[in-house]
C-alpha positions in Angstrom: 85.0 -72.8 128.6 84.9 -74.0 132.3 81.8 -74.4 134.5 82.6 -72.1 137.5 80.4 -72.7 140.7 79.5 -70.4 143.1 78.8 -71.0 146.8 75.5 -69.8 148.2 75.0 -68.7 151.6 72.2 -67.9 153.1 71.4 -67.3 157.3 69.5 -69.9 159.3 68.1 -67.2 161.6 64.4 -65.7 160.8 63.7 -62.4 162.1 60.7 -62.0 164.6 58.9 -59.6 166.2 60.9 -56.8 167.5 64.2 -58.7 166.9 66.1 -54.8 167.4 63.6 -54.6 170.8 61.4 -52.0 171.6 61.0 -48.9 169.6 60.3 -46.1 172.7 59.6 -42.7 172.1 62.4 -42.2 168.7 59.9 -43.4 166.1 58.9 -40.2 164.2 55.8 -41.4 162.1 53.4 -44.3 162.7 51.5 -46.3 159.8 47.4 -46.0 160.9 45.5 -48.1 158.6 42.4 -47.0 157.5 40.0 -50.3 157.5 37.8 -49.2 154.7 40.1 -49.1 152.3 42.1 -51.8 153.5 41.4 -55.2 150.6 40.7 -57.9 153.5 39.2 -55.8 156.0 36.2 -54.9 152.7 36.2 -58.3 151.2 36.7 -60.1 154.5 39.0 -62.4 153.1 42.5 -63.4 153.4 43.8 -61.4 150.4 47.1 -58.9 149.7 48.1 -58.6 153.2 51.1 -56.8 151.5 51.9 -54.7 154.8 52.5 -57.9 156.6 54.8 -59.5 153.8 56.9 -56.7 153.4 57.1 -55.9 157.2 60.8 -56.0 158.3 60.1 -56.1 162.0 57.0 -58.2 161.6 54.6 -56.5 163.6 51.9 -56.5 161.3 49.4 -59.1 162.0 48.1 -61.4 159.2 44.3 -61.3 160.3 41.0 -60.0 158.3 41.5 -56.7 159.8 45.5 -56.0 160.2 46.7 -54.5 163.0 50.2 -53.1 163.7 52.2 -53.3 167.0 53.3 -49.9 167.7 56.1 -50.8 170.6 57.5 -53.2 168.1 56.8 -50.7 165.0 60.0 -48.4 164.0 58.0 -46.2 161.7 59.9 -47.2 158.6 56.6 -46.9 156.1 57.4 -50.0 153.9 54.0 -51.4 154.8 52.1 -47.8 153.5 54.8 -47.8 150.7 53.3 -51.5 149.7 49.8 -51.2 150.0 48.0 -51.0 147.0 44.9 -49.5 148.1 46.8 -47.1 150.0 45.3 -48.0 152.9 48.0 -46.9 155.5 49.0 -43.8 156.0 52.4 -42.3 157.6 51.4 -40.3 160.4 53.5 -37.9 162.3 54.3 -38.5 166.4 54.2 -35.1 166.6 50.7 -34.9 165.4 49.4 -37.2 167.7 51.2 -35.8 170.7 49.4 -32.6 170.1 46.1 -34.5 169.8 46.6 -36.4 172.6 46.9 -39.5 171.7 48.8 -42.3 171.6 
């Protein structure tokens, strides 16, 4: 039997924040993280940090208490998808707007 080989290619580039620009007023939910639950901002430690791995915009910061960019932040919910402690939560633009706030 033959040994086949197999080319890998992979992209030099590495994605930053807000690579596809700014999100404006089209993102239709926003992740709000609630601190208490949140694993470094109780154990004030540099643990999971999940939301930021997983981030595909990376606009998540990697601090003791993670905050989010929203004009970077396209509302995609992988970060409250990945969080273990379900410590961000999807909230609707909508909702906000009739709160009044932003």
């Amino acid at each position: 039997m033959s040994e086949m080989k197999y080319k890998v290619v992979t992209s030099k580039s590495t994605h930053g924040k807000g690579d596809a620009g700014r999100t404006g007023s089209w993102r239709v939910e926003r992740p709000m993280i609630d601190l208490g639950k949140c694993t470094p901002a109780k154990k004030e430690k540099m643990v999971c940090h999940l939301c930021w791995l997983y981030c595909p915009d990376a606009v998540v910061t990697k601090e003791i208490e993670p905050k989010i960019d929203l004009e970077y932040c396209k509302g995609c919910g992988i970060c409250a998808e990945e969080c273990p402690t379900k410590a961000i939560k999807m909230v609707e633009e909508r909702e906000l707007a009739e709160k009044g706030e932003k």
